[in-house]
C-alpha positions as MATLAB code, in Angstrom:
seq = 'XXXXXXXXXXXXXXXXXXXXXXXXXXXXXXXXXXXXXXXXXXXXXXXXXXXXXXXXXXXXXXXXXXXXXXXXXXXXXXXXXXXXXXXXXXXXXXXXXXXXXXXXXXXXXXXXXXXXXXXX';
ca = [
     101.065  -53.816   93.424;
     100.214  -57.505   92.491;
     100.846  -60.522   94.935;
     102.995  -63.037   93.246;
     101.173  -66.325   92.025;
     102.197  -68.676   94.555;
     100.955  -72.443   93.966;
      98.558  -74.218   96.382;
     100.631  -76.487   99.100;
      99.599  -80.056   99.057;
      96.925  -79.768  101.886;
      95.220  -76.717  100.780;
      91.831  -76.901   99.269;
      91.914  -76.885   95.327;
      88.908  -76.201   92.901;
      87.566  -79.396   90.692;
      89.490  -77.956   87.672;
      92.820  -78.863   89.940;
      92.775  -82.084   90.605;
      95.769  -83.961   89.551;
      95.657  -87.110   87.722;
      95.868  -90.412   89.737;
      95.115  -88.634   93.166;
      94.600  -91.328   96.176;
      90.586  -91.095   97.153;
      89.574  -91.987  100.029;
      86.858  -93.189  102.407;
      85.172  -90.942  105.649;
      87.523  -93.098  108.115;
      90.915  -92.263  106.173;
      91.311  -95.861  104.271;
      92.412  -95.848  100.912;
      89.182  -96.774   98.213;
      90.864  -96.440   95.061;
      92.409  -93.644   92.509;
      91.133  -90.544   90.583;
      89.897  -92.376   86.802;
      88.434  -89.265   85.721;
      86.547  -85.926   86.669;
      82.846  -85.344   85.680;
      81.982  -82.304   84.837;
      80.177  -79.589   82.685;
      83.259  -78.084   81.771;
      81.046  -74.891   79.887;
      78.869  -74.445   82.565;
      81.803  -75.076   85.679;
      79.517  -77.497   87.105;
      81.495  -80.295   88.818;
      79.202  -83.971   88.808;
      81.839  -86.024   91.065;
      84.851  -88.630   89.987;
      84.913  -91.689   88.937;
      87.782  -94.413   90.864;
      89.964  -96.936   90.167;
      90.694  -99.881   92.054;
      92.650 -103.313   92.240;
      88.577 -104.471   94.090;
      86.747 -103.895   91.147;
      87.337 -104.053   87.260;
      84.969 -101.080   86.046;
      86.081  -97.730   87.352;
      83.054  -96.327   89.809;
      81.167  -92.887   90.329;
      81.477  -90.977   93.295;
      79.065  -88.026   93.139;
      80.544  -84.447   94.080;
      77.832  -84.662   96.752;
      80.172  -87.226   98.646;
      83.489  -85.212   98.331;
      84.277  -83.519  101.141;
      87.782  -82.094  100.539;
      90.230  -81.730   97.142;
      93.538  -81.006   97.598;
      97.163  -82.470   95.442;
      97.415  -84.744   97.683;
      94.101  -86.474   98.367;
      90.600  -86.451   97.883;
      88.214  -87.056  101.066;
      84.775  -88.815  100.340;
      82.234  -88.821  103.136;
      81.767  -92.654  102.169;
      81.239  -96.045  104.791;
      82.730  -98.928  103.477;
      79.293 -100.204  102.868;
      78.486  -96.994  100.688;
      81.805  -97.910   98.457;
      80.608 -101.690   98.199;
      77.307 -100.276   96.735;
      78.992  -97.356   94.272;
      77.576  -97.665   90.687;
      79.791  -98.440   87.231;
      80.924  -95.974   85.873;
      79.601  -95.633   82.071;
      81.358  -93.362   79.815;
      79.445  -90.006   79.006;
      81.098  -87.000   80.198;
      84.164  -86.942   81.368;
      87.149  -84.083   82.427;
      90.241  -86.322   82.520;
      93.354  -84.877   84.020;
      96.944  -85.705   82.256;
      99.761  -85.639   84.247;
      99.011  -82.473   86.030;
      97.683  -80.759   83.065;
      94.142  -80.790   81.948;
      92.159  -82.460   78.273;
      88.402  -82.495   78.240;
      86.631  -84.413   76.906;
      82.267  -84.327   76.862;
      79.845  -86.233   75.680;
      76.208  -85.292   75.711;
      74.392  -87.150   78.565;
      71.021  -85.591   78.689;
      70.166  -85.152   82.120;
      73.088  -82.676   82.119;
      71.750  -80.483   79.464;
      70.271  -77.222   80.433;
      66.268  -77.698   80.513;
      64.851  -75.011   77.734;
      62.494  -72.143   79.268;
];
């Protein structure tokens, strides 16, 4: 007999393809840095590249690579960051993108060659 679907809580761990849009990021320490823009990713491939961030500090949303995520859930998304590493994040510059919609997912990709798969 199946289990029921049952949706994650708000504090469990979610997979990249989860993430809700607008979800509050923040820093190693707890302190707020800024809100999900968008979700980079390989969407063919399931390869997740990081997030890019809004915030009222900066005008130009910035990249977070997945490398510095450290937990997804609903509710939040923990980066491994120091407040000096946010200072220094790079601009974000459009190219691939997964954008999340209000709970609901639209891709979007552009090619951005250093993501394509090398030829053999």
């Amino acid at each position: 007999m199946d289990t029921p679907y049952s949706p994650p809580t708000p504090d469990e761990e979610i997979a990249w393809e989860a993430i809700l849009a607008k979800t509050p990021v923040v820093s190693a320490d707890g302190s707020h840095i800024g809100t999900l823009d968008f979700v980079l990713a390989d969407e063919e491939d399931d390869i997740f590249h990081g997030i890019t961030i809004q915030s009222h500090f900066w005008e130009t949303p910035k990249v977070i690579d997945q490398k510095r995520i450290v937990h997804l859930t609903q509710r939040v998304i923990t980066t491994d960051l120091t407040p000096d590493d946010v200072a220094g994040l790079e601009d974000y510059h459009e190219e691939a993108w997964y954008e999340p919609r209000m709970g609901k997912l639209h891709s979007h990709f552009r090619t951005r060659s250093a993501w394509k798969k090398e030829e053999s």
